[in-house]
N, C-alpha and C positions, 0 to 999 in steps of 0.2 A: 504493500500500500504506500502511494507517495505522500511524501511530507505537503503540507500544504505552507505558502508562503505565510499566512498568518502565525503558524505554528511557529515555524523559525525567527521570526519578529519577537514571538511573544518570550521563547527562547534565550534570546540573542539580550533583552532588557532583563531576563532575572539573572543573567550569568555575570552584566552588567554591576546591577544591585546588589548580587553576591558579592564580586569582588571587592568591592566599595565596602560592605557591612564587613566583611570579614578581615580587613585592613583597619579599621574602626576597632573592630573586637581586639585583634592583635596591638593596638595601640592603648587599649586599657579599658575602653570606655562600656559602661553595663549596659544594658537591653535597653533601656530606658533613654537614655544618651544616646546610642543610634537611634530608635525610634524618633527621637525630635532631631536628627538629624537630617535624616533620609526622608523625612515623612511619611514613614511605614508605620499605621497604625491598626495594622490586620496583624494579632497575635501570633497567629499559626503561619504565615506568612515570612512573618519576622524570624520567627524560629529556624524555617528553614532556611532561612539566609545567613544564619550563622550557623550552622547544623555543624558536627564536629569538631566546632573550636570553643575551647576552655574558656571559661568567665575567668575575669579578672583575678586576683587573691584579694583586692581590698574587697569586693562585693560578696565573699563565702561568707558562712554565718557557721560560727560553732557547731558542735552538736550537742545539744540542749543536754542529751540522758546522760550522754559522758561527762559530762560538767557536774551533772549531781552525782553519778556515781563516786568520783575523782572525791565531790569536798563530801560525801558521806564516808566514805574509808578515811577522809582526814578526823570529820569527828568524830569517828567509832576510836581511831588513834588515842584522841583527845582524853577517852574515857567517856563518853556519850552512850546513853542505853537506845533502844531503838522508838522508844516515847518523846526523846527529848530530836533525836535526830527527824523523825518524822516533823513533828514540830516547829524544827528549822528549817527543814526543805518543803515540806510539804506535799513528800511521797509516802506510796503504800509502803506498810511492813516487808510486803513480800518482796517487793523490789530493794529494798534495803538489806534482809537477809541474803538475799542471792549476791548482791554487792559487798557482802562485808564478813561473807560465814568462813571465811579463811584466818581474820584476824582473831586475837584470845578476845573476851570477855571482858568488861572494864572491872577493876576490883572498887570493892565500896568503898566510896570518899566520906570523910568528914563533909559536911556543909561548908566551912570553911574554903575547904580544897574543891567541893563543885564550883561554888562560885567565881573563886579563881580562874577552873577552868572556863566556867561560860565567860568569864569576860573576857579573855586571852582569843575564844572563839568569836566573840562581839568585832572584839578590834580586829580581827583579820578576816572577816566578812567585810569590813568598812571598808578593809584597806584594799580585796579585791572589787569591792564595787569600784570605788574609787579609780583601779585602776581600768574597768571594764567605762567605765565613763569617760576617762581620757582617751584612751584607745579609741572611743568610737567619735570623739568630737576631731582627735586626729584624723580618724580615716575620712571624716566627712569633710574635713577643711581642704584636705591633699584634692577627694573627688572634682571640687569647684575648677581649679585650674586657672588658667589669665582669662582676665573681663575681655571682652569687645566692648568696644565704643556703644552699642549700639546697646549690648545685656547692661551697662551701667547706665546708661541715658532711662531706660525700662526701671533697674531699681531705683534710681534717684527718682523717679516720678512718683514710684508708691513711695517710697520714706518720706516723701515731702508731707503726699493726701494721710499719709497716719498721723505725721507727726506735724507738719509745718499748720498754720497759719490759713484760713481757708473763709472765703467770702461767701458772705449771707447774702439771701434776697431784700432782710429786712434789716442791710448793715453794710451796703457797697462798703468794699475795703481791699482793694486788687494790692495787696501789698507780701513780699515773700517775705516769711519771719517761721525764722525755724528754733528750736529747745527741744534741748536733749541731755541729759546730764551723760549719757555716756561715749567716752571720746572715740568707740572705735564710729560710732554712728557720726559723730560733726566729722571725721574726718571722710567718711564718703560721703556726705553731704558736699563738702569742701572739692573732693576729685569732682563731683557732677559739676556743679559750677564751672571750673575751669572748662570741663568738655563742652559746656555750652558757653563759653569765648566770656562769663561773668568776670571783670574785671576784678583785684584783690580792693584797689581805690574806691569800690563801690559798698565793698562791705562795712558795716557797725557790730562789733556785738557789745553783751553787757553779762555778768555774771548775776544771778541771781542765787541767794543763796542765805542759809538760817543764819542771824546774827548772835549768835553763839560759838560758829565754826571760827575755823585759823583763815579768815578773809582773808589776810594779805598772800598766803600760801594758795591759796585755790584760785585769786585774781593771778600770782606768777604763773599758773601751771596749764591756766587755761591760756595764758600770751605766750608761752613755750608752745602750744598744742598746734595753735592756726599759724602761730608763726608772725604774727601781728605787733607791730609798733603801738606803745601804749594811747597814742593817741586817736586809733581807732576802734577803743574801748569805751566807752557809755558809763556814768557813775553806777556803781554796783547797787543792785536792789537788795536789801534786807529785811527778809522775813522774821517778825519780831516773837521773841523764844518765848514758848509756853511752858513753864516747868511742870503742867500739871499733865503734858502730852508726854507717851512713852515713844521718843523716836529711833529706829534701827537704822536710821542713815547718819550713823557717827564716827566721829574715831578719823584715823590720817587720810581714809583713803574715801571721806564724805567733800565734795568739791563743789557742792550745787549742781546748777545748770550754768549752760553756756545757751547764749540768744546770738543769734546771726540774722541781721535786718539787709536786704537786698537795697539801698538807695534807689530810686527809680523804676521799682520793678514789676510796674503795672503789666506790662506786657512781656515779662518773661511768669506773671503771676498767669495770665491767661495761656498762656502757650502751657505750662503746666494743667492748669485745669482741662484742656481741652484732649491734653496726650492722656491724660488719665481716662478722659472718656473713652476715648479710642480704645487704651487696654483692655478695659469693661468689656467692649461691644467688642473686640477682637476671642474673648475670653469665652462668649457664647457660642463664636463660631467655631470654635476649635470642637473637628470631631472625636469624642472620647467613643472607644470600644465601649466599657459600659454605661453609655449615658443613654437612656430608653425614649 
């Protein structure tokens, strides 16, 4: 039977798209990452376009029973009975016997000596979470990779509409005023700006911040931050101390807020309002597999 020219066409584009996907995969990037790359949003599709090639090593995921197996033979170690380990894992007995019927028996402790041991067990539960926390804020930071011009223009438009400054029907006020107390956020706030050509000569800020903190330390730290000559700093607001509030933003590393005021920026205020529209109405159209 002969091939028919559509056949070879059709052919010819997925060996195309294989290639493409499976140079993607080989580069590191997970299912997900080619999918918005390629615009292959048909599951089983996708699949086969990378069909025999390995997922990344940042995107595997433990295996869950080995991880409890592993820290139940730690605390059968410890001296743990299978009431208490249960209790900490929050597995069956039977799964725990099968896991642990090699090691002896705990011998009976003083209450003293339990306790000791749970808390030796406490802290080093804490201290692998902890590290299961780091490890995963690392792998997720590495995933990100370099911005385009284009992915930071897109997050600078939402960072603005959550955090900046935003015009009423019953309050015209086309004016860009962004706060944020945390410096990793002013400072891509600050990258957007310059991508959009916003001169440094146009900016103002002002510190706002409890009048109880170490002001002068949080006014230098935030003129070290943007890099700012003090004269395009605004007098500092102080919010005046209620001793009878219990506040948890204290101590060296409480800085207030930082205000960043756009000079002029009626129409770079609009051109944000309206990109943000666009995101919205772009957001609807996006075809999701499961969206019904």
């Amino acid at each position: 039977m002969a091939h028919s020219p559509g056949n070879d066409g059709r052919h010819a584009d997925f060996e195309a798209l294989r290639e493409r996907a499976v140079a993607l995969r080989r580069a590191g990037l997970s299912l997900r990452q080619i999918r918005d790359e390629l615009k292959v949003f048909n599951n089983d599709l996708l699949n086969r376009l990378v069909h025999g090639e390995p997922p990344p090593d940042w995107t595997k995921r433990p295996n869950a029973k080995d991880d409890l197996r592993e820290r139940a033979r730690e605390l059968r170690r410890q001296g743990f009975t299978y009431d208490r380990i249960q209790m900490e894992l929050g597995c069956s007995k039977s799964s725990i016997s099968l896991w642990v019927r090699d090691l002896p028996k705990p011998e009976r402790r003083t209450p003293e000596e339990a306790s000791a041991i749970a808390r030796k067990g406490w802290e080093e539960r804490l201290r692998v979470r902890d590290e299961e926390r780091r490890r995963t804020k690392e792998q997720a930071a590495r995933a990100v990779g370099p911005l385009s011009g284009r992915e930071l223009f897109l997050i600078g438009v939402g960072l603005y509409w959550a955090e900046g400054a935003k015009d009423k029907p019953y309050d015209r006020r086309e004016i860009v005023t962004f706060v944020n107390s945390d410096p990793g956020m002013i400072e891509v706030f600050l990258a957007w700006l310059d991508l959009l050509g916003v001169a440094r000569e146009q900016l103002r800020f002002m510190v706002l911040i409890h009048e109880s903190a170490d002001v002068p330390a949080a006014e230098r730290y935030w003129a070290d931050l943007v890099g700012a000559d003090p004269s395009a700093f605004n007098k500092t607001g102080l919010k005046r101390h209620n001793p009878r509030t219990v506040r948890k933003n204290t101590g060296e590393g409480y800085r207030g807020c930082l205000v960043i005021k756009v000079l002029k920026g009626a129409d770079l205020y609009r051109r944000i309002e309206g990109s943000w529209y666009g995101i919205v109405e772009a957001a609807r159209e996006i075809d999701q597999p499961n969206r019904t």
